[in-house]
N, C-alpha and C positions, 0 to 999 in steps of 0.2 A: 240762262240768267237766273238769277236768285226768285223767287215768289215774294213780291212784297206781302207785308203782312196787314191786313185790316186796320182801316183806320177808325175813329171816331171821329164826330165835328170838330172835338176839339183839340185833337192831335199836331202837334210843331210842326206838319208838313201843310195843313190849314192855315195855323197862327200866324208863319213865320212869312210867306207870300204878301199876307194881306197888314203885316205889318209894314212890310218892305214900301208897299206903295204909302202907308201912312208917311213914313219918314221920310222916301222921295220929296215927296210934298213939302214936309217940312224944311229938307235942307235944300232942294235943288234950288241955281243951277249950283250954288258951290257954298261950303262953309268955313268957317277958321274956328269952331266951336271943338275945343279938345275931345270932351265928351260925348258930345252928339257925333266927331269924327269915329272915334272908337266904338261907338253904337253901330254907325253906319258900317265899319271893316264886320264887326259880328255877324249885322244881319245880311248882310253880302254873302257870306260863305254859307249861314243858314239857309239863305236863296238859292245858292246853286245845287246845297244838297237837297232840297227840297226839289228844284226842277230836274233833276236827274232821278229822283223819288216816282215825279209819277210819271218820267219817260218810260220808270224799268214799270208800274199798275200797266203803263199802255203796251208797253212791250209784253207783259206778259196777259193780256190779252189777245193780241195777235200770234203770238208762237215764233219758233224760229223760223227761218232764219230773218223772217221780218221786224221781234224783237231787236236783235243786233243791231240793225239800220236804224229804228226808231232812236234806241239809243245814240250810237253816233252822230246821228243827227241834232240830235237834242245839244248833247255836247260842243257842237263846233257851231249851233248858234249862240251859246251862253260864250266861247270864244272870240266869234266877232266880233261880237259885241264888246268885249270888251277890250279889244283891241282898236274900234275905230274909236272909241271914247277914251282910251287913252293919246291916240294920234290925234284927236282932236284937240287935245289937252298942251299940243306941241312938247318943248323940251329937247334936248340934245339928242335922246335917245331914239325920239317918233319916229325917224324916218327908217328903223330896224326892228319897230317893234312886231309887224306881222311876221316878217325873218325870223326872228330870234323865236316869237310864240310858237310859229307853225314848225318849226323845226326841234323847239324843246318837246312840242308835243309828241315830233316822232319819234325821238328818243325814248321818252318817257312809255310811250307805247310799244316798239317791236322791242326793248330792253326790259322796261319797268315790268311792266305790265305781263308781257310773254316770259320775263325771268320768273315769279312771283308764281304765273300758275302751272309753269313745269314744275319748279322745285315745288310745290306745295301738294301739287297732284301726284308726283313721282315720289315723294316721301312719303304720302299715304297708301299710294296703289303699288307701290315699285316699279312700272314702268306705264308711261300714259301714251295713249293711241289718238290719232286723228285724222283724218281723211286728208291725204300730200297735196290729190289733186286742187281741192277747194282752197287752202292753203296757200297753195303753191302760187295759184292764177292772183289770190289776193297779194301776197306780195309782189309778185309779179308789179302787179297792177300801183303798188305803191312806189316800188322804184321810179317806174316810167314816171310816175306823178314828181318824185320828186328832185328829178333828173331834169326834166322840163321847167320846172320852176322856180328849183332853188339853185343850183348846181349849173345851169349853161347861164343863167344873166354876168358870171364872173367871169367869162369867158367870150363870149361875144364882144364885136366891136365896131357896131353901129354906134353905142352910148358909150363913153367911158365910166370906168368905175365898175360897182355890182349891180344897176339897174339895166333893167329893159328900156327898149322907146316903146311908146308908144303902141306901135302897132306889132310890136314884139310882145308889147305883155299882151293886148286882145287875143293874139294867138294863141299865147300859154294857157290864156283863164277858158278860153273855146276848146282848146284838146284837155286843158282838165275836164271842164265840164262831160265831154261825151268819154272821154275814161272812166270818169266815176260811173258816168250813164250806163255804160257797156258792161259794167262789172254789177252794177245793181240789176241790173236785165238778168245775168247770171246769174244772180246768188238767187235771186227771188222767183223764178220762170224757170229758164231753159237748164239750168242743173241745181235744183235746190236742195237734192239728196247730198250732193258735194259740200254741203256747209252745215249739215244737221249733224248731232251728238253721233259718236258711234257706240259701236258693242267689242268688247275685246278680250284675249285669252289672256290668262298669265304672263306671257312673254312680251305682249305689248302689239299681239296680231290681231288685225280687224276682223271683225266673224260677221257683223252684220251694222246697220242702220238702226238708231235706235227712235224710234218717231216718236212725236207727241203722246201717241194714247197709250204710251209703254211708262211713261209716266206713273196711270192712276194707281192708285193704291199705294206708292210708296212714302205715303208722310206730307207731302209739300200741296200748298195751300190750292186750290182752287182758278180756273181764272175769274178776275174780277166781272161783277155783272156790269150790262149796260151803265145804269145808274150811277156807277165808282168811275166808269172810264173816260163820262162825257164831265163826270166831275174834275178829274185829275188833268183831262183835259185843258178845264178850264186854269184851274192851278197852276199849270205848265207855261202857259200865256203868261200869269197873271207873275210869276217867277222869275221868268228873259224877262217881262219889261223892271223886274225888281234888279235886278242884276246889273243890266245894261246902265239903266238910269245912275244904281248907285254905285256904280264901277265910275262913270262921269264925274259924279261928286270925290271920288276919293282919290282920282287920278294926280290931283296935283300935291296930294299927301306921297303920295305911295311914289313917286320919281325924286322930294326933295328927302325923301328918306332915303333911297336908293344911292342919293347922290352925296347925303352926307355921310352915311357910311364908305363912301369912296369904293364902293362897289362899284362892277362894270355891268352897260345897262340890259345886257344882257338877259342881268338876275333878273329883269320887270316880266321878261316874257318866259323865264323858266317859271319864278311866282305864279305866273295868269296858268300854265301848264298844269302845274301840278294841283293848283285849285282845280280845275275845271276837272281835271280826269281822276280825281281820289273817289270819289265815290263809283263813277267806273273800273278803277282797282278794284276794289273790295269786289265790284258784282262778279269779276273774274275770278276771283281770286275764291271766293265761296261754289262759282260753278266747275272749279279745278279739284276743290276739294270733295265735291260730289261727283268727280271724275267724270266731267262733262268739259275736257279740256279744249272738246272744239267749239263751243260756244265762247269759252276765252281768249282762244285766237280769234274769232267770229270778233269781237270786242275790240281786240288790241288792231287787229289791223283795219278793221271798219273804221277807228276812229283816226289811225293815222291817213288813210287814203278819206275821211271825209275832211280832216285837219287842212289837206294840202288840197283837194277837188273840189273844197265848196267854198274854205278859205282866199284863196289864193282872186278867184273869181271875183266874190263878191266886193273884196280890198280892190281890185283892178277898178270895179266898178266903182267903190266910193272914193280913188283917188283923182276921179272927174271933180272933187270937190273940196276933197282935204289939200291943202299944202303942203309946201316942200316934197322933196324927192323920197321915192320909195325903191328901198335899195331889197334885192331878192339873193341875190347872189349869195353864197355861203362863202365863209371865211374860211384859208386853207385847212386849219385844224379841226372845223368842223366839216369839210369836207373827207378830210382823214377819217373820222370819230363818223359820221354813216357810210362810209367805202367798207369800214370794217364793220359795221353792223350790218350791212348789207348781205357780204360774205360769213358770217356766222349764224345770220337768220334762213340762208340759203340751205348751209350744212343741217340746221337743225331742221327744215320743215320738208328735208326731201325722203328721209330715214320714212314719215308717218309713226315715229313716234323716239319717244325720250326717257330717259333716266335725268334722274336731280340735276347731273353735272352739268347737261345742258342749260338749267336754271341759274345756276353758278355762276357760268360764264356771262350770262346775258346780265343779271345785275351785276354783277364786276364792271360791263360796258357801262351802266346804268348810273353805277358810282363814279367812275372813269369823267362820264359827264359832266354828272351834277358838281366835283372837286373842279376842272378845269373851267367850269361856268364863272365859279369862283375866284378862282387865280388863273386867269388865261397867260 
């Protein structure tokens, strides 16, 4: 992951937290104020780059491969969030918006994100190396996840339609839960070497492990002291409740704009995706270019298996409370569109390493998406 850089008191990832809470206040629970709306959409996105700011200080106090988790983590709570607050908000669309979010977000993750740091790593290194096995079990591990949850509710026929029953979804959100468990137990314990930076030859062959203290001396920042990290800490809190809050507040702007452009509401939960995971881009996409390509995978698939392992769970449990139905099942064309993402992520991650074209391909799917989100 990238080395955040030092801050001072007074630095935008400071300001923009503790402004957020100022304006909550101000506009919660809901406004019709144009201008204080367009205030609140600002400092919304200010928010989440700011709480993904000091997930990567925390993250990079801890190291790998516990960075990466922190990250994901951080990510698919600023996600929640704003998905129950916009299902709370109802609308034609609510009863798909965790569907649609958690599924743009895979997208945008084994596609966006895994396109972005081969091609950028492979065009500076000419071919980039990664460890298959670590890789390998993480996808692995995301299929299962999203086979279980998005992909069998269209096919069962206990409920009709694309939802679960009841004691259908408990199921799914308790085998996510101990899949995500099972693969964190890995990544971070019983094979941790499997998911750190490697070392490589010219041709893109592994020669070694590259650990933390192989790091020092090369340029990049320090870890943060105590002092920064119970700070950012704090921040971090003080960000998800800025977010969530004013994700609330702007929900009923951000569906009748959706709906007077005659857009499909789709577009709400690709919107919530690509907010939440752009600043995750970039930290990929900078650790690609310092040819730390497995820290990028570490990234892209951590957040699509925390997307669907902690999402999917936590929406089970607050539809003991939200209304109307919550529909999980994926629609044919997007079940086509991860079949073939599935099968191309496969070919790519089994090699342990890539050339550009493999980058190519993966934002090709990536576009593929985002046009058909569009015009289905």
């Amino acid at each position: 992951m990238s080395s955040p850089a030092r801050r001072g008191p007074l630095q935008w990832t400071v300001a923009v937290p503790l402004l957020g809470l100022l304006l909550l206040a101000l506009s919660w629970p809901k406004t019709e104020q144009p201008l204080l709306l367009a205030l609140v959409a600002v400092v919304l996105v200010g928010a989440v780059l700011a709480a993904v700011h000091h997930a990567e200080v925390v993250a990079h106090r801890v190291g790998e491969p516990f960075g990466s988790l922190v990250l994901a983590v951080s990510v698919t709570v600023i996600e929640v969030g704003l998905i129950v607050m916009l299902t709370l908000g109802g609308g034609e669309g609510a009863a798909t918006y965790a569907r649609d979010t958690v599924f743009a977000a895979l997208m945008i993750s084994l596609n966006g994100i895994v396109g972005i740091s081969l091609l950028l790593g492979a065009m500076r290194h000419g071919v980039v190396a990664f460890n298959a096995s670590g890789s390998g079990a993480a996808l692995s591990t995301v299929v299962a996840l999203a086979s279980v949850c998005l992909v069998l509710p269209g096919f069962t026929v206990s409920e009709a339609g694309l939802e679960y029953t009841g004691s259908q979804l408990a199921f799914a959100a308790v085998a996510s839960l101990v899949l995500y468990a099972a693969f964190v137990f890995t990544q971070t314990v019983q094979h941790r070497d499997f998911f750190l930076p490697v070392r490589s030859d010219s041709q893109g062959r592994v020669t070694g492990v590259l650990e933390v203290e192989d790091e020092d001396g090369d340029g990049h920042a320090d870890p943060p002291s105590d002092r920064e990290t119970l700070l950012s800490i704090a921040l971090l809190l003080v960000s998800l409740v800025s977010v969530v809050g004013l994700a609330k507040v702007l929900s009923p702007t951000i569906e009748s704009t959706v709906s007077s452009l005659g857009l499909p509401y789709a577009v709400v939960g690709v919107v919530i995706a690509l907010l939440v995971l752009a600043p995750e881009s970039i930290a990929a996409a900078l650790n690609a270019a310092r040819d730390r390509v497995q820290v990028s995978l570490n990234l892209a698939f951590g957040s699509s298996m925390a997307s669907i392992g902690l999402t999917i769970p936590t929406i089970a449990v607050a539809s003991i409370w939200l209304e109307g139905d919550l529909l999980l099942g994926l629609e044919p064309m997007q079940i086509v569109l991860l079949l073939i993402t599935v099968v191309v992520a496969t070919l790519t991650v089994v090699p342990g390493r890539a050339k550009p074209i493999q980058g190519v391909v993966h934002l090709a799917l990536m576009a593929t998406f985002l046009f058909f989100s569009l015009v289905p």
